[in-house]
N, C-alpha and C positions, 0 to 999 in steps of 0.2 A: 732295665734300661740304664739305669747308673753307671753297668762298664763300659758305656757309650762315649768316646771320646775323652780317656779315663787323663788325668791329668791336667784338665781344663775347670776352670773355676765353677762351679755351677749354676751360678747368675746367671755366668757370661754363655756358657750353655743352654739354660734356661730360655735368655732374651736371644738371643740368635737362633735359637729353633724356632721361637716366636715372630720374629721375624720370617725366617724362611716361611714358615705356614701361611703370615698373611702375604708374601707374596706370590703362594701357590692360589690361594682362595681370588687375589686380583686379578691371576690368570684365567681364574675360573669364570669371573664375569666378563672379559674381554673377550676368549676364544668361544665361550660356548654362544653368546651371542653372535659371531662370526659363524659359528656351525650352524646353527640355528638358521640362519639365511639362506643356508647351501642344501639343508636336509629337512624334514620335516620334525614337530614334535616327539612322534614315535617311534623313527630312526631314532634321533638322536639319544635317547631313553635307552633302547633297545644296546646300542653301542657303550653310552656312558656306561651303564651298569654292568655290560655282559665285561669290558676291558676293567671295570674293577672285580668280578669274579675271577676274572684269567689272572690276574694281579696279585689277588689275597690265599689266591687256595694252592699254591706251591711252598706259600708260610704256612697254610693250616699245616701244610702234609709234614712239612721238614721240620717242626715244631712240635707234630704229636698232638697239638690241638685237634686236628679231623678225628683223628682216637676217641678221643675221649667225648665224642659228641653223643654219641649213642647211651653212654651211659650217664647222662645228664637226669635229672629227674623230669619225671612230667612239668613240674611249676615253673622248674628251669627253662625247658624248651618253647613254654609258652611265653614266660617272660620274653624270651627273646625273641621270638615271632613279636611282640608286641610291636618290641623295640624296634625291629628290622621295618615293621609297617607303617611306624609311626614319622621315621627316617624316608623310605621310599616315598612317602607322601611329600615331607617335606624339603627332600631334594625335587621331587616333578615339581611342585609349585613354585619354587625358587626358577626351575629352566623355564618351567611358566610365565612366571614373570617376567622374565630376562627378555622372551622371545614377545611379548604383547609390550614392553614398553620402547621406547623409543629408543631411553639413553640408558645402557643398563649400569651406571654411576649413580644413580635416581634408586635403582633395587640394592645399591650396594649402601647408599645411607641409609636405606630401612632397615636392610639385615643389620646395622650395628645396632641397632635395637637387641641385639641378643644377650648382652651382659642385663639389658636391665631383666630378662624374662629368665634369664640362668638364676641369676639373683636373687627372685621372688619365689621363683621352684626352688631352690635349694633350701630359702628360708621355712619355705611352708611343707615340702614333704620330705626335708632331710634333717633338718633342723641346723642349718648352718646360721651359725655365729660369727659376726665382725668386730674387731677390734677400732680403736677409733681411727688408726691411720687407714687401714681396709674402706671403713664407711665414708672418710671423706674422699677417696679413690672412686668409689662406688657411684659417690654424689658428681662429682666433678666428670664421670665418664658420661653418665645420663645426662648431666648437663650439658657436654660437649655434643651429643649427639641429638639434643633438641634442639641445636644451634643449628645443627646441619643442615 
């Protein structure tokens, strides 16, 4: 991913992808909500997922990734079923949500709850380490988002 936009600082790289992604995610609670009222829970599940399979598997193919699926080990294949079920869940519960609340801005300050829960996993089953300008970033984000 580094020869991505090769001659651009990679901050500046860095924060403008970041940017772009939360403005893909804000799309995500404004439209889907908006879907949500035209189609039912199950459509819209059925759509969401099946147009990101149509999406990702011309990258497996052109990539060589689909290849090398088969010879994954058994622990690999399982890990990543985990991971794929533990994601499918909590992508429906997020469209869940979006479609039983009211204002889906309401679901969108609970998901930033997620750096404090990335946070706490990383600490406890990866054993991720902060530095002190990290930790008062860490402090100051949680705090922001108990303000909200």
């Amino acid at each position: 991913m580094k020869e991505l936009f090769p001659g651009l600082n990679p901050l500046v790289k860095g924060i403008s992808l970041a940017i772009l992604a939360t403005l893909g995610m804000a799309n995500v609670y404004v439209f889907s909500k908006a879907a949500l009222l035209e189609v039912n829970f199950f459509q819209f599940q059925f759509y969401w997922f099946g147009f990101a399979f149509v999406w990702i598997l011309p990258y497996l193919a052109v990539t060589g990734i689909l290849k090398r699926i088969p010879t994954l080990s058994r622990a690999s294949r399982i890990t990543l079923l985990i991971i794929g079920l533990l994601e499918l869940g909590a992508a429906s519960l997020l469209f869940l949500s979006i479609q039983l609340a009211e204002n889906p801005t309401t679901i969108s300050f609970v998901s930033n709850l997620t750096p404090l829960f990335v946070t706490v996993l990383g600490i406890r089953f990866i054993g991720e380490r902060f530095n002190l300008v990290e930790a008062i970033g860490i402090i100051l984000t949680i705090g922001g988002v108990i303000l909200i």
